[in-house]
VEXDREN-2710 file (C-alpha; in Angstrom, 1 decimal):
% VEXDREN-2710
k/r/px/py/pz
1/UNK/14.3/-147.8/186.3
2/UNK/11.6/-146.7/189.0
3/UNK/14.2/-146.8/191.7
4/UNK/16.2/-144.6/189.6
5/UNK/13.3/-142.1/189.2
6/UNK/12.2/-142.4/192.8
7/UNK/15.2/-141.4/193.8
8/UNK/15.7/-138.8/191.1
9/UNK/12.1/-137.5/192.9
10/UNK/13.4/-137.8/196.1
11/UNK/16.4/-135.2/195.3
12/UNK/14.6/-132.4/193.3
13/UNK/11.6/-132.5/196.9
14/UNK/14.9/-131.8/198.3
15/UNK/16.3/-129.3/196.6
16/UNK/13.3/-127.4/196.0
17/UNK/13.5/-127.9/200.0
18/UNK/16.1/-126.3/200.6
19/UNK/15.6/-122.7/198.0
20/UNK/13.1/-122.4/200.7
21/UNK/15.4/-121.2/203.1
22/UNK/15.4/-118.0/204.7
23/UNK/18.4/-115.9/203.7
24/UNK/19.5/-113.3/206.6
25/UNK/20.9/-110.2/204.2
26/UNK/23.4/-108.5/206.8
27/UNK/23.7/-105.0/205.6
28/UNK/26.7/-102.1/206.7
29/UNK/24.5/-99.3/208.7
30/UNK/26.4/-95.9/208.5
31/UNK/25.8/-93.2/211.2
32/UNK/22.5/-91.7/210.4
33/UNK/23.5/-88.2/208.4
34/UNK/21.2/-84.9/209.1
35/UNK/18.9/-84.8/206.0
36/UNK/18.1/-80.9/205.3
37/UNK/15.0/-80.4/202.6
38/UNK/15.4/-77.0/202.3
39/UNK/13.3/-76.2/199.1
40/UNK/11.6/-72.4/198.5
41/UNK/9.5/-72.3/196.5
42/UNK/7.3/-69.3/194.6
43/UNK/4.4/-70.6/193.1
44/UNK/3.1/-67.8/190.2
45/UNK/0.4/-65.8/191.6
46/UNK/1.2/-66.1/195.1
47/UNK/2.9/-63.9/197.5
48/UNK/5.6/-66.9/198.8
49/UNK/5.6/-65.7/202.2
50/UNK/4.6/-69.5/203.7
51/UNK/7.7/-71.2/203.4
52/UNK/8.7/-75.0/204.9
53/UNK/12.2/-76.8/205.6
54/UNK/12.2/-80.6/206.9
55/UNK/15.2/-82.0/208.9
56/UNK/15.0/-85.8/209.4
57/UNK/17.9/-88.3/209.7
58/UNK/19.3/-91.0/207.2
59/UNK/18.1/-94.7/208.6
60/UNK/18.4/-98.2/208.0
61/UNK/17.2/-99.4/204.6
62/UNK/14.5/-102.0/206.2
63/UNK/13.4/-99.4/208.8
64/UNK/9.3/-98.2/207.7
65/UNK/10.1/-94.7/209.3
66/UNK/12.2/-91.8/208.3
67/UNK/13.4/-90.3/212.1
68/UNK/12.7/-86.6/212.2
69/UNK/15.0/-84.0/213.6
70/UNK/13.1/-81.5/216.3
71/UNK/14.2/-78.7/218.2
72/UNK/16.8/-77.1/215.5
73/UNK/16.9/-73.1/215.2
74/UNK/16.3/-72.4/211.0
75/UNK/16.5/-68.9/209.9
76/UNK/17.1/-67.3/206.0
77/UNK/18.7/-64.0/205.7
78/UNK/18.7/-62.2/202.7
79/UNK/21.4/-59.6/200.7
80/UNK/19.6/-57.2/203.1
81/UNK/20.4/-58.7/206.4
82/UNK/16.6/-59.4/206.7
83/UNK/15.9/-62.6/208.6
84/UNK/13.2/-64.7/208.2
85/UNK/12.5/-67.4/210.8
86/UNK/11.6/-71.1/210.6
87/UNK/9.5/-72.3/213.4
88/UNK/9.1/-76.1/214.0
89/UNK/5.4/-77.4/213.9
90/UNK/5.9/-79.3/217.5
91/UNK/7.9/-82.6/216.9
92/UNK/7.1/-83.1/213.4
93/UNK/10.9/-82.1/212.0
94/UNK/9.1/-79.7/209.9
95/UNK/9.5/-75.7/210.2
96/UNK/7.5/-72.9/208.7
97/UNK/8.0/-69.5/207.7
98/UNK/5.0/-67.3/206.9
99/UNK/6.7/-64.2/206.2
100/UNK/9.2/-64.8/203.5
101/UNK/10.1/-62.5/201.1
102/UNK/10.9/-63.5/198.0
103/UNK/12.8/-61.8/195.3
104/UNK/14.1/-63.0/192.1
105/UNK/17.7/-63.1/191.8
106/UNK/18.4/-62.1/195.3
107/UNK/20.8/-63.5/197.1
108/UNK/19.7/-65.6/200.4
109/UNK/21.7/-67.3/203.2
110/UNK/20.9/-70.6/205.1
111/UNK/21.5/-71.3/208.6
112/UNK/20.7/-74.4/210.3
113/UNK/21.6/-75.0/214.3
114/UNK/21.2/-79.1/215.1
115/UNK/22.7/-81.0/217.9
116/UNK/25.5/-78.7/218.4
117/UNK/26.5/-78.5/214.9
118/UNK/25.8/-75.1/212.4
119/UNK/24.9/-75.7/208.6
120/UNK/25.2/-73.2/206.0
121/UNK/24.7/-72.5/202.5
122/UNK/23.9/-69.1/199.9
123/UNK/21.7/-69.9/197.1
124/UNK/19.7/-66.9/194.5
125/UNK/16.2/-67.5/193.7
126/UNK/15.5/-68.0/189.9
127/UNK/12.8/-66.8/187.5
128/UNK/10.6/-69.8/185.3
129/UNK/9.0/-68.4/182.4
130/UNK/5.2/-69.3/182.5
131/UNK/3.4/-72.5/181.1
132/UNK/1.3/-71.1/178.0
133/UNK/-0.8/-74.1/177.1
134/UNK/-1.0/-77.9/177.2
135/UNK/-1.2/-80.0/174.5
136/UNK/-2.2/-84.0/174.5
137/UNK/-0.9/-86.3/171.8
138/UNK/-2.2/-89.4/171.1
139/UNK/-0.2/-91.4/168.7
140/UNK/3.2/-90.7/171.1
141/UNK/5.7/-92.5/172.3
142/UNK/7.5/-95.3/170.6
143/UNK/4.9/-97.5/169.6
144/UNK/2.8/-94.6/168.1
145/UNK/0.3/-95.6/170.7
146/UNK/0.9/-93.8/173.6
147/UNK/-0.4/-90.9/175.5
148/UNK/1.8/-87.4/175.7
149/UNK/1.5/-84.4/177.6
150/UNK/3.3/-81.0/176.6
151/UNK/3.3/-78.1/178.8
152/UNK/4.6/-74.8/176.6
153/UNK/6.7/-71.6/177.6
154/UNK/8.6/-69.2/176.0
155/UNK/12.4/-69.5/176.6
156/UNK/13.2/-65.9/177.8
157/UNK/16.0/-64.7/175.5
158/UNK/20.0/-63.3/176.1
159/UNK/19.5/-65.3/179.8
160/UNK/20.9/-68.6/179.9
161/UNK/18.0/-70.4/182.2
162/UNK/17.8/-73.8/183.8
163/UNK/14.7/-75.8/184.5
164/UNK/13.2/-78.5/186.6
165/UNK/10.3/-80.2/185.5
166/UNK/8.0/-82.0/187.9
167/UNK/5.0/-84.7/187.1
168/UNK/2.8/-86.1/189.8
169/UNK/0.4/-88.9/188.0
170/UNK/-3.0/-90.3/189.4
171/UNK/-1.9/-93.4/188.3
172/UNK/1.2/-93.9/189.8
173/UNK/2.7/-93.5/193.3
174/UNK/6.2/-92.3/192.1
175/UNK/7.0/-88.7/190.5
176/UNK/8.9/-87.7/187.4
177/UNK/11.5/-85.6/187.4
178/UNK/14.4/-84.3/185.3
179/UNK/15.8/-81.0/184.3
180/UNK/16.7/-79.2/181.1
181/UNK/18.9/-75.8/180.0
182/UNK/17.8/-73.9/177.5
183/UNK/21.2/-74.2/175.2
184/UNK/19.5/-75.3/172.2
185/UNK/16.4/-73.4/172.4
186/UNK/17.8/-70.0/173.8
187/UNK/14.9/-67.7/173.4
188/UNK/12.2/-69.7/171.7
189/UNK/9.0/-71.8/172.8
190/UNK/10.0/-74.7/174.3
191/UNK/8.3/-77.6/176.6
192/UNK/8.7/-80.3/178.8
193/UNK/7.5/-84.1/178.2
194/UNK/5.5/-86.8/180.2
195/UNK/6.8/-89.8/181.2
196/UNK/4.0/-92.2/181.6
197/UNK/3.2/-94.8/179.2
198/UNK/0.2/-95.7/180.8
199/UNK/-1.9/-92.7/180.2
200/UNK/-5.4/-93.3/179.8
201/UNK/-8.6/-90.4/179.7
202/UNK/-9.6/-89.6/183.3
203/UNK/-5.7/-89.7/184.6
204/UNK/-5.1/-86.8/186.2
205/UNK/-1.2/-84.6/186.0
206/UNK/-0.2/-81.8/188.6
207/UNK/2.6/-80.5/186.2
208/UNK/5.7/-78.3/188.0
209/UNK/7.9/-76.3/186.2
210/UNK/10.9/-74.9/188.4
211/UNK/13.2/-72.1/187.5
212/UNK/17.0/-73.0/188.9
213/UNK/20.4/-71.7/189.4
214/UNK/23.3/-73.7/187.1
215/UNK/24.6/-75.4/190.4
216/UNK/21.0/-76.7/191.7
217/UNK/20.9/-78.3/187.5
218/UNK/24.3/-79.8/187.7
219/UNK/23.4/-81.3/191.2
220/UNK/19.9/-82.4/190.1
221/UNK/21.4/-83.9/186.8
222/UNK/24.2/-86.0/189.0
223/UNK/20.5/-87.1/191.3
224/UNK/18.4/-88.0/188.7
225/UNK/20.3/-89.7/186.9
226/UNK/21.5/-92.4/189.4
227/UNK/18.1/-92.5/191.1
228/UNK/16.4/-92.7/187.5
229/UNK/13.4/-90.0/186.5
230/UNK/10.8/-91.6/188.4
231/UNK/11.7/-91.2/191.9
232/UNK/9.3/-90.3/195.1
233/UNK/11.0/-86.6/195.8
234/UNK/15.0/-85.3/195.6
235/UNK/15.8/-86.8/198.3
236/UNK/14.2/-90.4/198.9
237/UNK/17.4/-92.5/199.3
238/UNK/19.0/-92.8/195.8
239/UNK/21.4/-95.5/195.7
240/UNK/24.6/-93.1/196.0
241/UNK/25.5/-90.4/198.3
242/UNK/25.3/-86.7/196.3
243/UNK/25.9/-83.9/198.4
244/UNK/24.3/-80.3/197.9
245/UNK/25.5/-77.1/198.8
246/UNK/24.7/-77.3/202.4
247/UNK/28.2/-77.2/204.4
248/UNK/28.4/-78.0/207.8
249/UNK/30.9/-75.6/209.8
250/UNK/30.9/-76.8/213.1
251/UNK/32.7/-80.5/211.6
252/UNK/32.9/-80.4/207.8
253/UNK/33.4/-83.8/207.2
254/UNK/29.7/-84.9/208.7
255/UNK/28.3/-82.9/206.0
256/UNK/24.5/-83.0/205.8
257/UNK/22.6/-84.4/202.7
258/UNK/19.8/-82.1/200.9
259/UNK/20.2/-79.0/199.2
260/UNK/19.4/-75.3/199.7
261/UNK/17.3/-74.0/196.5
262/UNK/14.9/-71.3/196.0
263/UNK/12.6/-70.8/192.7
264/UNK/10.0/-69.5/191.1
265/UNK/7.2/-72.0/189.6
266/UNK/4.3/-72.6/187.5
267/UNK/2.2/-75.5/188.6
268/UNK/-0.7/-76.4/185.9
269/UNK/-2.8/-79.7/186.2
270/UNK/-4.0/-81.8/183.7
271/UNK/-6.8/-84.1/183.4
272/UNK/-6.5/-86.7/179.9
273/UNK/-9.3/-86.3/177.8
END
C-alpha cells in the first residue's frame, strides 16, 4: 500500500513537472498596415483652430511599442478649396494644424501622402447639442447599489443626430465608449450613462459627448461592439480588422486603418460626491 502511494506521489511531482513548461505561442505577423487617427475635434467654447492627426503602423501583438510614421505631407481642404496644413512635430508621427477652420456641416477632404502611397477620404463635421446638467444616482445599477452618472441634453428636433459618448475614469486605465441615435427620443431631453460599477466619492469623470455623421455611428457601432465598451481609444487593436472611410488611391487593396471624422463636443467633468 505505501509503494502504491509512493509511486502514486512520484507521478502527480511529475506531472505538476511538466505544466511547468514553457509554451512558445507562434503567432501569423501580417505586414504592418498605416494606422491614420485622423480625429477633429471642436470642443464648445473654443475656436478649433489647433487640430492633430497621428500616423503609426500596425505591429506585432508582443511588441511594447506602437512604430510611428514620420515625414508624411497631411493637408484638409474644405468645400472652399481652403487648405489647412498638418505639420509633423519632429519624429513623433504626430501632425498639427493651428489654423483650422471649422464649420458645422461643411464638407472637408483628407489627403494623406506616406511612402509613396496617397490616402483620401470626405467627411462633414456634426453639431452635439450641449450637456445641461449632471446628475448622480446612488441606488443604480443592478444590484441597486451602484454609483451612476447622467450627463443631460436636449435632443435638437426634425434633425436625425448621432452621438458618441466618451468616459475617462480616475479609477480605471481603460475608457468607455459607445454611441447612440436619437430615434426614440427625437427632439426631447435625453442622456448618456456611466459604465463603472466601481464608483466611489472622490472618483473623478472627464465626460465627452461627440456629435457624428450616420457613417462614423455605423462604423463605431461595428468597433465597439467587437472591442467591447471599455476600450483604450478607437483604434487600440480590437480583435478584428474594421476599416473607416479612409481609401488608399495609390494601391486600394493596402487600405489604411483609422477613420477620418470631424465633430463638435462638449466635455464636462465630474467629481462623485
Amino acid at each position: 500500500m505505501k509503494k502504491v502511494i509512493l509511486l502514486f506521489i512520484v507521478f502527480i511531482s511529475g506531472f505538476f513537472a511538466g505544466c511547468e513548461e514553457v509554451v512558445d505561442v507562434d503567432l501569423d505577423t501580417a505586414p504592418p498596415k498605416l494606422v491614420i487617427e485622423a480625429d477633429i475635434n471642436w470642443k464648445k467654447g473654443t475656436t478649433g483652430a489647433q487640430q492633430t492627426i497621428n500616423l503609426s503602423t500596425t505591429t506585432g501583438y508582443f511588441e511594447g511599442e506602437i512604430p510611428v510614421v514620420s515625414g508624411a505631407t497631411i493637408f484638409i481642404k474644405n468645400s472652399a478649396n481652403q487648405q489647412f496644413d498638418f505639420i509633423e512635430v519632429p519624429k513623433t508621427g504626430r501632425y498639427v494644424c493651428n489654423n483650422f477652420k471649422p464649420v458645422i456641416d461643411a464638407t472637408y477632404y483628407l489627403t494623406v501622402i506616406s511612402n509613396g502611397n496617397t490616402y483620401t477620404a470626405s467627411e462633414t463635421l456634426k453639431s452635439v447639442a450641449p450637456i445641461t446638467r449632471i446628475e448622480q444616482n446612488n441606488e443604480g445599477g443592478i444590484t441597486g447599489k451602484d454609483i451612476e452618472i447622467r450627463a443631460y441634453y436636449n435632443d435638437p428636433a426634425d434633425v436625425d443626430n448621432f452621438y458618441l459618448y466618451k468616459y475617462v475614469y480616475s479609477n480605471k486605465i481603460a475608457s468607455n465608449y459607445y454611441v447612440d441615435d436619437d430615434k426614440f427620443f427625437q427632439g426631447n431631453e435625453f442622456f448618456s450613462l456611466s459604465d463603472d460599477d466601481d464608483l466611489k466619492p472622490g472618483d473623478e469623470i472627464e465626460l465627452t459627448h461627440f456629435g457624428i455623421s450616420k457613417q462614423y455611428y455605423n462604423y463605431m457601432s461595428i468597433l465597439v461592439s467587437i472591442a467591447g465598451s471599455n476600450i483604450g481609444g478607437p483604434f487600440q487593436s480590437p480583435p478584428a480588422t474594421v476599416r473607416g472611410n479612409i481609401v488608399n488611391t495609390t494601391d486600394k487593396a493596402n487600405y489604411p486603418l483609422g477613420y477620418f471624422s470631424l465633430s463638435e463636443i462638449d466635455t464636462k467633468k465630474y467629481k462623485i460626491q
